[in-house]
N, C-alpha and C positions, 0 to 999 in steps of 0.2 A: 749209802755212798760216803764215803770217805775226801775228807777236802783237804786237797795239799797248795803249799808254794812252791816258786819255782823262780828263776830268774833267766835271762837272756847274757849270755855268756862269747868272746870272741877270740879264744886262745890264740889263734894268729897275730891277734896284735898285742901280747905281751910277751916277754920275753919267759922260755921255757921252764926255767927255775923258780916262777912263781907260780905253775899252776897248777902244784900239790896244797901249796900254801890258801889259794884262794878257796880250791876244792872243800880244804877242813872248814874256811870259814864259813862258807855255804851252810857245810853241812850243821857246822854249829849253830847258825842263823835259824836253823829249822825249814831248810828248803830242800826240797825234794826231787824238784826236776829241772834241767838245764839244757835249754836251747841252743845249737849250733852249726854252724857250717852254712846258714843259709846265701851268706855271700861270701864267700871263699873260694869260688871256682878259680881265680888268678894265681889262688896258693897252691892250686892241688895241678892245675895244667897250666903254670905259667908258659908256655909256650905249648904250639900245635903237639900233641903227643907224647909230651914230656910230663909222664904221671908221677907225682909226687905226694905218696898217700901217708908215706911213715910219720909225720907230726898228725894228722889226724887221727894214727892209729896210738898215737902215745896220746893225744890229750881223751879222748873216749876212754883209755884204760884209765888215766891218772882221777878222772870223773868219775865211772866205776867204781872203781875201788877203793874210793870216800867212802861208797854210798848212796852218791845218786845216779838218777834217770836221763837218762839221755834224749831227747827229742833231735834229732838229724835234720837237717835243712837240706833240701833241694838247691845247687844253687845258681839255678837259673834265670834268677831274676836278676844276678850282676853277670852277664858275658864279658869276659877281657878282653882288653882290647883289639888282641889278634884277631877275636873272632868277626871284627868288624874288618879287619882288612880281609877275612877271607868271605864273608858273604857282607859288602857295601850293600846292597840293594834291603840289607834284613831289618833297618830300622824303622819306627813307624812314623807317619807322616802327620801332622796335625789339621785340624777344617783349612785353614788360608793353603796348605798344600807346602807349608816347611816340612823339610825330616825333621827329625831330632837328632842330635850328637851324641858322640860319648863324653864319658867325665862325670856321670852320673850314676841311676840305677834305672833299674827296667825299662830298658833302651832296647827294645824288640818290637816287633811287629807279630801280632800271632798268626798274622795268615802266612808266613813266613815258610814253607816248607824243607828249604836247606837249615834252617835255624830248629826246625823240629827236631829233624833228626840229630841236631848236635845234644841236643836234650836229651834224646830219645840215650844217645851216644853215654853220655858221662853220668844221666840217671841208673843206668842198666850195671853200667862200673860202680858206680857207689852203690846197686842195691844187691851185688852178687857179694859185694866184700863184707858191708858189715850187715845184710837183710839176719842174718842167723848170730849176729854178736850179741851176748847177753847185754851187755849194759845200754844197747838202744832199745828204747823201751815205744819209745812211738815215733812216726817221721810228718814231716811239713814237708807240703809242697813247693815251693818257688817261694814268694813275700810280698804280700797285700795287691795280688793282682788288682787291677784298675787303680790304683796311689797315683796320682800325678796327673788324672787323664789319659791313661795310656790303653785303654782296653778299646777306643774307637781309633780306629787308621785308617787314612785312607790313602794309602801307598799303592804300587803296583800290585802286589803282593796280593794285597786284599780284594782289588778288583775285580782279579782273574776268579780269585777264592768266590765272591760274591756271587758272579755269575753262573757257578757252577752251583751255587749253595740256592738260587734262582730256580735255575730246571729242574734239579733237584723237586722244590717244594711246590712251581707249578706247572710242570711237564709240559707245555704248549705255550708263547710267549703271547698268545691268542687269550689266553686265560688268563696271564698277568696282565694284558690290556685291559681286559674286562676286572679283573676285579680292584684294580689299581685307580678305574676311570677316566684311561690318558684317552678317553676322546676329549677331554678337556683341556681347551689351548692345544690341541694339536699336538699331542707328547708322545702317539704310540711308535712303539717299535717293532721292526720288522723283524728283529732275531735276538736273543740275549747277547749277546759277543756286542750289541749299540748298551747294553746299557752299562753308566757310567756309573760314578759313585756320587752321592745328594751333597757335591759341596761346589762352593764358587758359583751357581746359579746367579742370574741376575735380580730375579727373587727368590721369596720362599721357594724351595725344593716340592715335590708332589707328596702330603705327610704320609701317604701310604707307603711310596719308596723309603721314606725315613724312616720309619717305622721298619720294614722288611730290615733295612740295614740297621738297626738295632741288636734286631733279634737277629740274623747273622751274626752280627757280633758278637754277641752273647755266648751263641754256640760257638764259636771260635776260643772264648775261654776253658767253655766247659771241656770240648774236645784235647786243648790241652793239658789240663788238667789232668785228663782222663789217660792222658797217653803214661803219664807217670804212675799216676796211683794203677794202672795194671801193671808195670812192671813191678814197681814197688811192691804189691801186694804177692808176684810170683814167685819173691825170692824171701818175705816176710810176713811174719804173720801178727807184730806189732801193729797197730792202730792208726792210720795215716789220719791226717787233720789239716787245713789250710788257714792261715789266719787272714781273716776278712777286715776290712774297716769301718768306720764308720760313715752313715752318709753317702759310699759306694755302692749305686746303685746302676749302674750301667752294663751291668750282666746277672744274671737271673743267678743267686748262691742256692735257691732248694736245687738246680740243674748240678751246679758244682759240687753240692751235698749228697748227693745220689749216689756220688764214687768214694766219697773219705764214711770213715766211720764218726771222728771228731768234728764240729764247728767250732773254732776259735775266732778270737776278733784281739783288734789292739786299741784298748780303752785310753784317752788321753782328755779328759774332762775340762780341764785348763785350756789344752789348744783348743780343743773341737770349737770352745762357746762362741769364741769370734768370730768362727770363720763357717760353722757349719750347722750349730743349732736354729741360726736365724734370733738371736734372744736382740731384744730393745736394749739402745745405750745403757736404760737404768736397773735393766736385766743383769746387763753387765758388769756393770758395776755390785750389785747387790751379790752377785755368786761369782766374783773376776776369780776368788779363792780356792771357790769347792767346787764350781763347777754346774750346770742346771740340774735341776731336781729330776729332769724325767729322761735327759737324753739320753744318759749310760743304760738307765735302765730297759728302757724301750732296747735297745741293740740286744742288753742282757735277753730278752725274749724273744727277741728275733732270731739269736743265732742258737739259744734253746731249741727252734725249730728247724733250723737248717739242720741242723745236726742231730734231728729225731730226739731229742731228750740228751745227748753226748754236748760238752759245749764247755771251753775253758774261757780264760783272759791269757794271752799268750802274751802281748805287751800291753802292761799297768803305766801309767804315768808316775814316778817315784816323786819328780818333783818339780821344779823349772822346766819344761823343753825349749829349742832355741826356734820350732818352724811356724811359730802364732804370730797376728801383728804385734800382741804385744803375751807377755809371756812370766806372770806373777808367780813367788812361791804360794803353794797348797796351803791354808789353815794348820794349824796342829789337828792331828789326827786326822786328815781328811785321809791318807793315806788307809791309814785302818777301817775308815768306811766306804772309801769303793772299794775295800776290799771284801767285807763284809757283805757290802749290797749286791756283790756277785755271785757269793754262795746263797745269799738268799734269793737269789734265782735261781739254784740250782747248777751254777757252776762246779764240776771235778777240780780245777786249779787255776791259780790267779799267779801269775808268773812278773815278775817287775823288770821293766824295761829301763836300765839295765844293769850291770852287777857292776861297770866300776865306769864312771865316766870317762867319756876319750879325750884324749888331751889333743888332738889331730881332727883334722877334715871338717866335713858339713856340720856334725853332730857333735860338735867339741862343747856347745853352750847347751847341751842334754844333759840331766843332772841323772844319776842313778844311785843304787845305794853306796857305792865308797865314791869317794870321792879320787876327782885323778891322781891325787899321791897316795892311796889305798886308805885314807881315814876314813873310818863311819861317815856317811852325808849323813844331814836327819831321816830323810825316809825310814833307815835301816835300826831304828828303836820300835817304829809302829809294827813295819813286818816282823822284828823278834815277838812282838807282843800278841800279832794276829796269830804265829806260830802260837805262842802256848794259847793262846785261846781255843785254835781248833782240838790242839788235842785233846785239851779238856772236855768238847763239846762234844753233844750225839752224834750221829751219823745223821745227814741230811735224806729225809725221806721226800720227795717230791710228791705234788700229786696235782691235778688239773685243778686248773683257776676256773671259778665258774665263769666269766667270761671269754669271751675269743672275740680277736680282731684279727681282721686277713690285711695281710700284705702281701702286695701281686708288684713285681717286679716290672710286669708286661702292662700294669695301669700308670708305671712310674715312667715309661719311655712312651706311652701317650699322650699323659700330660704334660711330659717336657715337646713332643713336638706339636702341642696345640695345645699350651696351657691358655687361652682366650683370655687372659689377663694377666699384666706384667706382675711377677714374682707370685702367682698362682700353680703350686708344685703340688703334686698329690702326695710327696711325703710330709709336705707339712700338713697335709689336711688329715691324715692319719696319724700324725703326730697331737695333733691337736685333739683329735680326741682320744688318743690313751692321756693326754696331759690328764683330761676331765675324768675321765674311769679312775685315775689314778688320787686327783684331787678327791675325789668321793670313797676314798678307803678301799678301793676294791684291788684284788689281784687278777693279772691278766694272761694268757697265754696269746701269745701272737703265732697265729696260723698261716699257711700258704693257702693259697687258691684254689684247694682240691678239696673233691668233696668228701672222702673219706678222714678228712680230717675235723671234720662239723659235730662228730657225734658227743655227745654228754654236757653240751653246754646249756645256760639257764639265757644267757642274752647270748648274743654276734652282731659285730659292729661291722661292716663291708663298706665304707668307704667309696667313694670314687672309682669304681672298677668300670673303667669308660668299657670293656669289651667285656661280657658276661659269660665262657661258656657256658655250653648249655647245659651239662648234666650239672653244674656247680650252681647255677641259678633254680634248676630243677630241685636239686638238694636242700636249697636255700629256704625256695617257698615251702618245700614237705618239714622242716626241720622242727618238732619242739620247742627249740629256742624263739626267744622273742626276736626277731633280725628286722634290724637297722639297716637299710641300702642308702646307697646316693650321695652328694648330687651326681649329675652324670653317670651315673651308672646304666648299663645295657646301651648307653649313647652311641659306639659305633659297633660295625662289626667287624670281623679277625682281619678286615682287610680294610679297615679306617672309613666307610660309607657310613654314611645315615640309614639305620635300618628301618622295615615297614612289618608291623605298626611299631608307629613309632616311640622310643623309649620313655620308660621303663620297660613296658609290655610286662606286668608281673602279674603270676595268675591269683583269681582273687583280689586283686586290690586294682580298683580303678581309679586309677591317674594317667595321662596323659603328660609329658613337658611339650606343651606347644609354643613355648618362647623362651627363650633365655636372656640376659643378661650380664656384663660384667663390669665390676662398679671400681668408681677411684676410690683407694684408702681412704679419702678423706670424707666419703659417701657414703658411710652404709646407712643401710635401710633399721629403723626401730624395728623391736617387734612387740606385740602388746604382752605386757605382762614383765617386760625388761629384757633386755639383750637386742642383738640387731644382727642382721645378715650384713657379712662384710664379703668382697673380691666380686663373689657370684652368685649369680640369685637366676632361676628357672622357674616360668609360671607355669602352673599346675590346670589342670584341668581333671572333671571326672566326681565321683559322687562321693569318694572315701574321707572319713571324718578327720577335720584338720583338728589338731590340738598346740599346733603353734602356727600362729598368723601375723603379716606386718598389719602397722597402726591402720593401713587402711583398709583392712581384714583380706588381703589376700595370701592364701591358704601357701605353706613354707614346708609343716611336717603330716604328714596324713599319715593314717594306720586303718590295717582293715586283720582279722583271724590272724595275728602276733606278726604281720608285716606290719613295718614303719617305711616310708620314702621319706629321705631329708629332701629338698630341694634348695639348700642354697649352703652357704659356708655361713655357723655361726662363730658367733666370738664367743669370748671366752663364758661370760653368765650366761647366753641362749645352750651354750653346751651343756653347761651345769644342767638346766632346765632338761633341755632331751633326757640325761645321764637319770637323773631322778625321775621321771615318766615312765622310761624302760625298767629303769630298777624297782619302780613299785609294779608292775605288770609281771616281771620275771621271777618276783617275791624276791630280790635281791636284800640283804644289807648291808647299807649305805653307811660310812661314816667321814661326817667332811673334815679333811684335815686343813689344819691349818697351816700360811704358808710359810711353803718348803720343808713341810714334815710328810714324810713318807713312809708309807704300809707294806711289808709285803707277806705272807703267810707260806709257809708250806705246811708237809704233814703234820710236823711235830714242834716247829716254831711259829711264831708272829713278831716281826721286824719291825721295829720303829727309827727310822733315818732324819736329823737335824741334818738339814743343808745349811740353815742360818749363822750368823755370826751372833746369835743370843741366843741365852737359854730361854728352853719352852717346856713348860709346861702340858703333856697330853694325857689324857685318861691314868691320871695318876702319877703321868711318870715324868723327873724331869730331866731334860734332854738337853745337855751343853753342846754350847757351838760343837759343832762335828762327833756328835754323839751318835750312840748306837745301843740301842734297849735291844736284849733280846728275851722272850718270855715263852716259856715252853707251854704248850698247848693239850 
């Protein structure tokens, strides 16, 4: 596979005459492909039916005929303003029961059906005109569904939607009684057309209803999605791709991934750390420059697997952005190493967001590589330099990491409606431990929740999956690999109950959780030999051999025939500890890095990444601040 650049590009908002000019510089830059049009629909229909495509069709030719690639934008994620005077009802509503305004972006509602088909509408127009034009070479759909909290509504819209998405999934409202539990407090209902949407209650909401409206929701994106990438794909046969975010997790992306060929994401390492790695003040401070050592990469693996092996950066961080609380320039070179750490995930292209900073609107204090009077910004020395880098380099071969960690989307809207302790998230608990796989030298593939995706690994880490299907737990216990479950895992079932017997229920390995707990930050529990259980801790029962116990020996990780149950949340050393247990059982090797230096291997490379602001010294090599070893294999 071949690795290119790219950048994110706005011809609308420069004036005509400069964008042969920008085009050559691109191409001199060593960039490949260019992203466009995803919010422009005010340009192309300023008013109801007044199509306006000829500046689209000169800036796609003048792109072209550089040289580069075209990536096309859907662009439905900024509706103009008319379309709110023509469907007022089509915004979406937030939990307290506000709409949203315009004056912004992705100001829709998905359960929206007159707003579908306006999509449906100017999709279908943009993909009969340019679906067969050489110089678009792939399309995006809409932009960063869910950004903002916009993928839950609870609008009219959705209601009507919900209910119907209800009978649908339990044909009798006798059987959403029953599997729901509303003899509880008196909640049943006598027809779907009574039920509401789970907001403004007096208390908590019933978490099986919140739950159900999740995964609605979910399917409300996927279905839109889907509505484009078919037409899109009937008029082309370029490569459709969505760019995801990070840390949005409120709609299932292997669902959304099912209809694009590509997964993209839009990396911004600087913003993310304040506001969504979750890193400690002195966290913060130590990486405010480069960014955390595992969060870019963990997404890198994630949307490797939404997008079946296909998987770009569609927006890079170049340099400043203006949407973090606080919002530092990058390190020298950090730019060249997330860029680097993305192809050594096996990213196709890292695209920089964006080609000339705006002098205008929200994103005016967004840095990209020229600057708003078109001079070079600094980013735009590292991407020449990542350019000749790749071309000089091999062709990236991928191949499977012996490990695999699952991430289940449907365990992440569990845990958010009954995390049983405050700021207890199931993406930080699967964060945490790729942290420790990652601190221990290993390379990782991050899996979805299916079991055909289990095969050829040495360990599996599964995490917190409160709900287990069952062929996927069935898979689990037959699998080769050494596997890692819990806490909470098999804890409820598809309909949020406490199941019998009760969990884990995994075959061969006797344990029981006959109690649980959840502890203040300021409480965790020792555990003998070092490390401690922090948030949550579940007491075990059962005859299987513990190998990690609290100081007053009761049993935390039990194993029986290459099943392990965790049963509580460790910190960081008790992690280490599990990570090397399984890694001698798996015959894995282990090499612990030191911090903020980072491993990652494919076929024919092995990656070494300085996060730090000093040089380090590892296995020979030394590594200056924002350095990047790479060593053929």
């Amino acid at each position: 596979m071949k690795r290119t650049l790219g950048t994110c590009y706005y011809p609308e908002h420069w004036p005509e005459e400069i964008w042969e000019q920008d085009a050559a510089r691109m191409v001199e830059a060593g960039l490949t492909w260019i992203r466009i049009g995803e919010f422009s629909w005010s340009k192309i229909e300023p008013t109801p039916g007044d199509l306006r495509w000829d500046w689209l069709d000169r800036a796609i030719e003048v792109l072209g005929q550089a040289g580069l690639k075209v990536v096309l934008g859907t662009p439905t994620a900024t509706p103009p303003r008319w379309m709110i005077d023509k469907h007022p009802d089509m915004m979406a509503v937030d939990v307290d029961g506000k709409p949203r305004k315009f004056g912004s972006r992705r100001h829709y509602c998905f359960s929206h059906a007159g707003y579908l088909e306006e999509c449906r509408r100017i999709v279908g127009m943009m993909a009969e005109r340019y679906g067969q034009n050489p110089n678009v070479a792939a399309w995006q759909t809409d932009n960063e569904y869910g950004c903002h909290d916009t993928t839950i509504s609870y609008s009219d819209a959705a209601r009507v939607a919900f209910r119907d998405w209800l009978r649908a999934r339990y044909a009798s409202i006798d059987t959403l009684n029953t599997a729901w539990g509303n003899i509880f407090w008196s909640m049943e209902y006598n027809s779907f057309d009574q039920i509401d949407l789970p907001n403004l209650t007096v208390t908590e909401p019933n978490p099986a209803h919140v739950l159900a409206f999740h995964r609605f929701s979910s399917d409300q994106v996927v279905t839109f999605n889907k509505v484009q990438a078919d037409i899109l794909r009937a008029h082309s046969e370029a490569p459709l791709a969505h760019n995801y975010m990070g840390r949005i997790t409120d709609f299932d992306h292997y669902d959304v991934g099912d209809d694009l060929e590509i997964a993209s994401w839009d990396s911004y390492p600087l913003g993310f750390l304040e506001d969504r790695v979750g890193a400690s003040p002195e966290q913060q401070r130590a990486y405010a420059r480069q960014g955390d050592p595992d969060f870019q990469a963990f997404h890198h693996d994630l949307y490797r697997a939404v997008g079946k092996g296909r998987w770009w950066v569609m927006e890079q961080q170049p340099g400043p952005v203006n949407w973090a609380p606080y919002n530092p320039v990058p390190l020298p070179g950090m730019v060249r190493l997330w860029s680097w750490e993305a192809f050594a995930h096996g990213a196709e292209a890292v695209c920089y967001f964006r080609w000339r900073q705006a002098p205008m609107a929200q994103e005016q204090l967004h840095a990209g590589l020229l600057r708003p009077d078109s001079a070079d910004a600094p980013a735009m020395g590292e991407a020449q330099q990542v350019a000749r880098e790749i071309a000089e380099a091999p062709e990236v071969a991928h191949h499977q990491a012996p490990v695999a960690l699952i991430f289940d989307y449907n365990a992440e809207w569990m845990w958010t409606v009954q995390p049983h302790a405050a700021g207890a998230r199931y993406f930080d608990l699967v964060l945490d431990t790729y942290r420790a796989l990652r601190r221990a030298g290993l390379s990782i593939d991050i899996i979805p929740p299916r079991s055909e995706a289990l095969a050829g690994y040495k360990a599996i880490f599964a995490p917190g999956l409160m709900h287990m299907d069952p062929a996927l737990k069935q898979a689990l216990e037959a699998s080769d690999a050494d596997v890692v479950l819990g806490p909470r895992s098999a804890a409820r079932d598809q309909d949020f109950c406490i199941p019998t017997p009760l969990p884990p229920a995994i075959e061969g390995l006797d344990v029981t959780v006959s109690r649980l707990q959840s502890l203040r930050p300021d409480m965790p529990i020792a555990l003998n030999g070092g490390g401690a259980v922090k948030l949550y801790l579940e007491e075990l029962e059962g005859s299987a051999e513990a190998f990690l116990t609290t100081e007053a020996g009761e049993p935390v990780a039990v194993s029986a025939k290459g099943v392990t149950y965790l049963g509580g949340w460790l910190d960081a050393k008790a992690m280490d500890r599990l990570v090397l247990e399984v890694a001698q059982r798996a015959e894995l090797t282990i090499t612990q890095m030191p911090e903020g230096i980072r491993m990652r291997e494919t076929a024919t490379e092995q990656f070494l990444f300085n996060h730090t602001t000093e040089t380090v010294v590892h296995q020979g090599h030394d590594l200056p601040p924002a350095g990047v070893v790479r060593i053929a294999l």
